[in-house]
C-alpha positions in Angstrom: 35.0 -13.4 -26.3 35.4 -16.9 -28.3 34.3 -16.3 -32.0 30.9 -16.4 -32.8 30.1 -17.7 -36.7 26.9 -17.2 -36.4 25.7 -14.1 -38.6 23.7 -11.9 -36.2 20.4 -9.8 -37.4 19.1 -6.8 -35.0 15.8 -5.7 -34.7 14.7 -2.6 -32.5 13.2 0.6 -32.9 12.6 2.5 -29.7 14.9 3.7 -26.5 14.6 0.4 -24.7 16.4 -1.4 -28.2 18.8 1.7 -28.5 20.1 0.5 -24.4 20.2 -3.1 -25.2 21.8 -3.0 -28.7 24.3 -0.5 -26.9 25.6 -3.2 -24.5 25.7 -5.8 -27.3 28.1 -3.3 -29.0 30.3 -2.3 -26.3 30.7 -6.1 -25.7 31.8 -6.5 -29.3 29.3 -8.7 -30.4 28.8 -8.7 -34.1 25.9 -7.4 -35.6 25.4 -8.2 -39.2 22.3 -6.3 -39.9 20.3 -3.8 -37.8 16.4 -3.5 -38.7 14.5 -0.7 -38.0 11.4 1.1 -38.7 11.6 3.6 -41.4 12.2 7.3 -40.5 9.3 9.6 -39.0 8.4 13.1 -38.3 7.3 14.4 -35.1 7.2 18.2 -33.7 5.9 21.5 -35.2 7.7 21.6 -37.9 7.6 17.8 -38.9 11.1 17.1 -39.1 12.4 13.8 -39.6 14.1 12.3 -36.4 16.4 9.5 -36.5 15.9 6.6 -34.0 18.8 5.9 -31.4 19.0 2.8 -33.3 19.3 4.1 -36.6 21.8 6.4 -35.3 24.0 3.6 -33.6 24.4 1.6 -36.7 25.1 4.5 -38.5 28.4 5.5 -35.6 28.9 1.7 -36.0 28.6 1.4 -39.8 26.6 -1.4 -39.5 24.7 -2.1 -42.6 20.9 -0.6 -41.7 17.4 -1.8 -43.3 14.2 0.6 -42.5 11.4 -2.0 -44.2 7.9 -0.6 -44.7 7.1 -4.3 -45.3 8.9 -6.6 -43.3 9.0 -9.1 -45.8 11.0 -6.7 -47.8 14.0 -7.9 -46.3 14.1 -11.4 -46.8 16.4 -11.4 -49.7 18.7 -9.5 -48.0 18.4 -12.4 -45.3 18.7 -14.8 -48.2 22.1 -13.4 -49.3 23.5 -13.6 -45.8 23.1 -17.8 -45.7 23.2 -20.3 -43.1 23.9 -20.1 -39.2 21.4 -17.0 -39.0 20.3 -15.6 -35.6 17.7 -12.9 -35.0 17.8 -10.4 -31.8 14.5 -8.6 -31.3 13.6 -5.7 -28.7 11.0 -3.4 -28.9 10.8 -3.5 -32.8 6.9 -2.7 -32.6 6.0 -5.1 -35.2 4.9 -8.5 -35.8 7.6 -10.3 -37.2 6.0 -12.6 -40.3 6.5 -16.4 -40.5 7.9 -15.7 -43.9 10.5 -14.3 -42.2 10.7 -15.7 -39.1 11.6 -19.3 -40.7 14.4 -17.6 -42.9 16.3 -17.7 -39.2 17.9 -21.0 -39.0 19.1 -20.8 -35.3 15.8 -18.7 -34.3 15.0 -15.0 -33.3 15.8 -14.1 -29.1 13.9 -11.6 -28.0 14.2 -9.4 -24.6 10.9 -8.9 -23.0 10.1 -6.4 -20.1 8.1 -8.3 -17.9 8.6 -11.6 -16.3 6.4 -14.2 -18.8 4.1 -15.6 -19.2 2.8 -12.5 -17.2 2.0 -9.3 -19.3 2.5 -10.9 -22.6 1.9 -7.8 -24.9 2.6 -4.3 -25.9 2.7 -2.5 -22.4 4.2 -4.9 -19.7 5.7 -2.2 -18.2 3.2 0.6 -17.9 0.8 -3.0 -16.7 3.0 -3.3 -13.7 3.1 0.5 -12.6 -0.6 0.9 -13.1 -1.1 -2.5 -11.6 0.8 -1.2 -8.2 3.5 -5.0 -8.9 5.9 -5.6 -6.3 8.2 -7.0 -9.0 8.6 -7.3 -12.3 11.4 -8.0 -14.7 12.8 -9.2 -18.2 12.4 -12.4 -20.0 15.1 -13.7 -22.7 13.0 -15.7 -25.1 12.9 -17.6 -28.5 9.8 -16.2 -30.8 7.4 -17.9 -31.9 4.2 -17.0 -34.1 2.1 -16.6 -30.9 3.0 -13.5 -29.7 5.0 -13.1 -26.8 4.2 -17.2 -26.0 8.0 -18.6 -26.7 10.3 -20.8 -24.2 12.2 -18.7 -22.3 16.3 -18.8 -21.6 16.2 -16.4 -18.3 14.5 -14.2 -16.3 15.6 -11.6 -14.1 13.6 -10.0 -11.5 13.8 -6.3 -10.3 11.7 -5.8 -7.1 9.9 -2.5 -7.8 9.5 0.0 -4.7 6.7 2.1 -5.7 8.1 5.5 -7.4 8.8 3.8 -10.2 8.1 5.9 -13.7 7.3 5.0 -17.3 11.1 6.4 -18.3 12.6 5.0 -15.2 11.4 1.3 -15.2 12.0 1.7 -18.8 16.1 2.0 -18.4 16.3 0.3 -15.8 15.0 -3.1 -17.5 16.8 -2.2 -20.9 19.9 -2.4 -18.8 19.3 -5.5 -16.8 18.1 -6.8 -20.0 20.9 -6.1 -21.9 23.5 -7.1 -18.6 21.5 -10.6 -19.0 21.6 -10.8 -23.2 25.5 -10.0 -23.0 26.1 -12.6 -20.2 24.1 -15.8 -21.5 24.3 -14.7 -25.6 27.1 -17.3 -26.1 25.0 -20.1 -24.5 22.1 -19.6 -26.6 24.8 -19.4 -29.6 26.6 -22.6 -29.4 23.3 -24.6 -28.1 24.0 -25.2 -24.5 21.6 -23.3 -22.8 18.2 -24.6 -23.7 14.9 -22.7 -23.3 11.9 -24.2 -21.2 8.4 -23.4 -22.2 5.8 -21.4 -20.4 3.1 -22.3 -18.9 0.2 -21.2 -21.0 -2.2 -21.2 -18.2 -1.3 -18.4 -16.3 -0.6 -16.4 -19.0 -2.0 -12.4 -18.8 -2.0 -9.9 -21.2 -0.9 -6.1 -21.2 -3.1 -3.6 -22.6 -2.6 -1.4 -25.8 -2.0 2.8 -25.4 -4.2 4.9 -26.3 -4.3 8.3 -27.0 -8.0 8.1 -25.2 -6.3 6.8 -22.2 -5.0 10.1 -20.9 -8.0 11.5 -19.4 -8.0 10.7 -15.6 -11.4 9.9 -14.4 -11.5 10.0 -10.8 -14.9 8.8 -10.1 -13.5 5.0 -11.5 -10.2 5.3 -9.6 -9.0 5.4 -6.3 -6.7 8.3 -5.4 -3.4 5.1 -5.6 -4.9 3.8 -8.9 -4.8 8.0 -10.5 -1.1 7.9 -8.8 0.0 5.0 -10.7 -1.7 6.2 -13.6 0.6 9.3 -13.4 3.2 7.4 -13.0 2.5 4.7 -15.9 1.7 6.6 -18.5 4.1 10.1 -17.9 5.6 9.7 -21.3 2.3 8.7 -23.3 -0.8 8.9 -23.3 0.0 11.0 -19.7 -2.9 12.3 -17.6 -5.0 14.9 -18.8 -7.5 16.9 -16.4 -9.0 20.4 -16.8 -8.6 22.8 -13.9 -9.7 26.5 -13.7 -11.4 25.0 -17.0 -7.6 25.0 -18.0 -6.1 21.4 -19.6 -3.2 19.9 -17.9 -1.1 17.2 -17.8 0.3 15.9 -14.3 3.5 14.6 -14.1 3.6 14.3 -10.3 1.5 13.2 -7.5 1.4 11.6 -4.2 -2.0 10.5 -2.3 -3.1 12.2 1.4 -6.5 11.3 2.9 -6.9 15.4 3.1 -6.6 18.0 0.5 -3.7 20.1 0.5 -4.8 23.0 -2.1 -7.0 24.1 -4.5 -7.0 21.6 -7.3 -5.9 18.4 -5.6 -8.5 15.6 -6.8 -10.8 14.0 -4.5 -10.8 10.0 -6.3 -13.9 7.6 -5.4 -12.3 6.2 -2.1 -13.0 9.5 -0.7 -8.6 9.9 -0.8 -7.1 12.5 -2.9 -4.6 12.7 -5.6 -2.4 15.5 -4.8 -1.0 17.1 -7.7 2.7 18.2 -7.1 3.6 19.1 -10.4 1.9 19.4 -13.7 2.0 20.4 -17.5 0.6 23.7 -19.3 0.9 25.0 -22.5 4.3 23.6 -22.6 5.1 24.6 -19.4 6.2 22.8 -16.2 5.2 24.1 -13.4 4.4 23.4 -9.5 0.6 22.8 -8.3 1.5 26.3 -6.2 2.8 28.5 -9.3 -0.1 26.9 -11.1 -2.3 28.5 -8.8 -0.9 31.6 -8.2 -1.0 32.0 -12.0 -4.2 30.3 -13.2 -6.8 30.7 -10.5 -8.8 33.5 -11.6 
């Protein structure tokens, strides 16, 4: 790899950064700086749980700043000079103009979704739950309208219909991070230029909800609940009460005629048949649900 001067700031928080940050490393790029939402606790006993990003600078020793405050970091940014370059994935905030200007050569950012479609926070769960043919990544510049920068490349990833929340997840953190390795120097030295989008067929993804996960079939069809499985498996999920029992499904397939006991009849007369689901902790099949819970 020819030298890069540039000084190199990362800024990720969740699996999809942890992927793309991973490729950067193996290709030796040099990260100055990783950024990353400070620590938080999670399970029954509120432990504090490191992020895979946090947990990669730390094998890496790569100096690591968990701002409550983005702005916090700007003298840190300050002390690092000229011929500053921001990378951004999935870092679930806004990134300030205070900030944003301190980045002489601009902030890239890899967005799941192929803009200017499904600017937002859930492009991929948008294109599940939206039953896409394809979808992709977008390498972009940021600017203060979010998601609205010119865009270096897109790839495209035809989607085949059994797609997941997790599984579209990786598989566009690692087509995005194939595409950041491959067209990084480019962008570095100033001979790949971006083009702009075209703001008129711009569309938005929609924010999760907790309030989301409760499937109501008599607004869906049986291949809108499917996808809706299928979108939101890691959250919100889908939420039903059988046997006056709460669930979550985690699998399902659509038949025109029911196959057992709690399959869901949606309001194109079609039914979501539950294969597997979710209870009390519990993964089970819609069978050994049955057996167990109808009573």
């Amino acid at each position: 790899m020819k030298k890069i001067s540039k000084k190199i700031v990362f800024f990720g928080t969740e699996e999809f950064s942890a992927e793309v940050l991973d490729q950067l490393l193996i290709a030796n790029y040099p990260i100055n700086w990783i950024v990353t939402k400070p620590d938080s606790r999670s399970g029954r006993g509120q432990k504090i749980q490191l992020s895979k990003v946090k947990r990669l600078a730390m094998k890496h020793n790569i100096n690591l700043l968990q701002p409550i405050n983005i702005q916090d970091i700007n003298q840190e940014l300050l002390s690092l000079g000229d011929n500053l370059v921001g990378i951004l994935v999935s870092f679930g905030r806004i990134i300030p103009n205070s900030t944003l200007k301190l980045f002489n050569h601009g902030i890239i950012n890899v967005h799941p979704s192929l803009l200017p479609k499904y600017r937002g926070p859930s492009p991929i769960e948008t294109a599940i739950a939206n039953g896409d043919k394809k979808t992709g990544v977008s390498i972009m510049q940021i600017v203060e309208k979010m998601d609205a920068g010119p865009i270096y490349s897109t790839v495209e990833y035809s989607m085949v219909g059994d797609e997941t929340q997790e599984s579209l997840y990786h598989k566009l953190a690692e087509l995005g991070g194939q595409e950041l390795v491959k067209i990084l120097p480019e962008i570095l030295d100033g001979s790949l230029k971006p083009s702009e989008q075209n703001e008129e067929e711009a569309t938005y993804s929609y924010m999760l909800t907790k309030e989301m996960s409760r499937l109501n079939p008599q607004e869906l069809t049986a291949a809108q609940a499917e996808r809706k499985v299928r979108a939101h498996i890691k959250f919100p999920k889908t939420k039903f009460s059988i046997f006056n029992h709460e669930v979550i499904i985690t699998k399902a397939h659509v038949n025109q005629h029911r196959e057992s006991l709690i399959d869901i009849e949606c309001n194109d007369n079609n039914f979501l048949i539950i294969d597997n689901l979710l209870i009390n902790g519990k993964n089970m099949s819609a069978q050994n649900f049955i057996n167990g819970y109808n009573k």
